[in-house]
Legacy VTK file of the C-alpha trace (Angstrom):
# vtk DataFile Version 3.0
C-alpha trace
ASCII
DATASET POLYDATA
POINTS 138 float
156.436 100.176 -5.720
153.259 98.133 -6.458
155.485 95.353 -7.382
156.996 95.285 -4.128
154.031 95.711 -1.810
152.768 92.415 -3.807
155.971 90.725 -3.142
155.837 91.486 0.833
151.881 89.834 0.150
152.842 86.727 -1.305
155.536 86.078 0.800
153.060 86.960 4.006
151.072 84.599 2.769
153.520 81.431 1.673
154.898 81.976 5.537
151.275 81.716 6.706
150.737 78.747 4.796
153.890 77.068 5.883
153.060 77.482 9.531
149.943 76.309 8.575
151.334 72.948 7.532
153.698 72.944 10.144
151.038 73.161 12.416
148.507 70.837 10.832
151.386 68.053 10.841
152.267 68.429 14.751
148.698 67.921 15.906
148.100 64.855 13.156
151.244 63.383 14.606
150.003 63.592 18.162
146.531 62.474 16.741
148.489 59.142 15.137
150.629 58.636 18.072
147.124 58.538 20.246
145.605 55.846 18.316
149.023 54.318 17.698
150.502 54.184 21.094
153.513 52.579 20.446
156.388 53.414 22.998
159.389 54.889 23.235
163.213 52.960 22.704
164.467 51.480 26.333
168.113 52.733 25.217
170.201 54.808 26.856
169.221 57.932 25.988
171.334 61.543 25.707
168.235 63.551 26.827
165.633 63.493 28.401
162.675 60.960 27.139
159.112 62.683 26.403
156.439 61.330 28.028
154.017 60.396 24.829
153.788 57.650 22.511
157.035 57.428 20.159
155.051 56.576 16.609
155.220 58.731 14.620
158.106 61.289 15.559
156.502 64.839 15.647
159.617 66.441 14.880
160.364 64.678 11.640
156.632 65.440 10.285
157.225 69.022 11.312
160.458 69.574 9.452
159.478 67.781 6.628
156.115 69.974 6.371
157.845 72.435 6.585
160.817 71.576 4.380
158.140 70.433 1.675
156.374 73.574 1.504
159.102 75.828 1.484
160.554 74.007 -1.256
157.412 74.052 -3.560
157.669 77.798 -2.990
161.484 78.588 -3.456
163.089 75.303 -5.277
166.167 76.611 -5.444
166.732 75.730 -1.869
165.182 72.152 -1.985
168.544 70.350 -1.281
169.461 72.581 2.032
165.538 72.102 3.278
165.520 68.542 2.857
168.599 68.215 4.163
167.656 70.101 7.376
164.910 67.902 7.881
166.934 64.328 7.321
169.324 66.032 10.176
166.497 66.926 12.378
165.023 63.490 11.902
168.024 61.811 12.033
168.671 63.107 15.487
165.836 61.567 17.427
167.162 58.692 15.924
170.780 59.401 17.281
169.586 60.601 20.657
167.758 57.338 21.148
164.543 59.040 21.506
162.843 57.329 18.277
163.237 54.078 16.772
163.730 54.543 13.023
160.038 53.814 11.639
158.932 56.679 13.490
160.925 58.851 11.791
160.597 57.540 8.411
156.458 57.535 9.195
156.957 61.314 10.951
158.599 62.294 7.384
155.912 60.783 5.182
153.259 61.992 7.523
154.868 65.588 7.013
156.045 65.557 3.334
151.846 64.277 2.398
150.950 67.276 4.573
153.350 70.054 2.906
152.278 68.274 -0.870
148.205 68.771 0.355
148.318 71.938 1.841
149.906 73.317 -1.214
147.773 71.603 -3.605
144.951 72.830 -1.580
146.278 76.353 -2.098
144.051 77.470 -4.591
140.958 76.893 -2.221
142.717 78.105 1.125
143.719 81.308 -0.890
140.379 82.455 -1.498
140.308 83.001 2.541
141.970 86.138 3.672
144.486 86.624 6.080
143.463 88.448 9.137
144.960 92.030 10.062
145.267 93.479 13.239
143.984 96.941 13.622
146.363 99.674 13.617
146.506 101.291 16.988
144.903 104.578 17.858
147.264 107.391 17.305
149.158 109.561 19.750
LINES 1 139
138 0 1 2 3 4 5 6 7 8 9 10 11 12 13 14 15 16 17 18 19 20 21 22 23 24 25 26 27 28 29 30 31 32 33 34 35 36 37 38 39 40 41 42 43 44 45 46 47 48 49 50 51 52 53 54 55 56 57 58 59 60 61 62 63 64 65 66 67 68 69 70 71 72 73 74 75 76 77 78 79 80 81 82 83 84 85 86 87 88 89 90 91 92 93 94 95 96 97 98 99 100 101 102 103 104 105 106 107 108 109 110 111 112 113 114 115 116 117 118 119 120 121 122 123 124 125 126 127 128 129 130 131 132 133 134 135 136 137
């Protein structure tokens, strides 16, 4: 039983962690793409075109933060992660959205955010996780 309540808290805690560099590598592409300001393909695009800068592509630095992380935790499942994150990244290629050095930055941008948020684990570990209260009963 102890075993298992220990599993549930490590797992809590790599999914915590992941979202954590998930989030971390959305706002540090926004933060690039700010100072960058390149803009977006004129192509003729199959949805809609965002209105922000195009360098580097948020959606391949969140996959790939995310794909990096969870694959440091469970490496078994490396090849489908990484391969969900070249599809995702390939599509804002396909649907004209990004040029292909935005990707390729967005998925070094996210893969050097996954690799320091887990080598930072040690130090972020020693913080704990908030709980919410337990409601009152009745």
């Amino acid at each position: 039983m102890l075993t298992a309540v220990l599993m549930i808290a490590s797992r809590r805690r790599q999914v915590a962690f992941t979202v954590f560099a998930v989030v971390l590598a959305d706002v540090l592409a926004l933060a690039v793409k700010a100072v960058v300001e390149r803009p977006r393909p004129h192509l003729e695009p199959l949805v809609r075109v965002p209105t922000d800068w195009s360098f580097p592509s948020g959606h391949s630095a969140t996959s790939f933060a995310g794909a990096t992380m969870l694959s440091l935790f469970f490496p078994r499942l490396a090849p489908v992660l990484y391969g969900l994150a070249v599809a995702i990244a390939f599509s804002r290629i396909y649907v004209g959205v990004h040029y292909p050095l935005d990707v390729i930055g967005g998925a070094a941008l996210g893969t050097a955010v996954g690799w320091g948020v887990f080598r930072a684990l040690p130090t972020l570990e020693r913080f704990p996780l908030r709980r919410r209260a337990a409601p009152p009963p009745g």
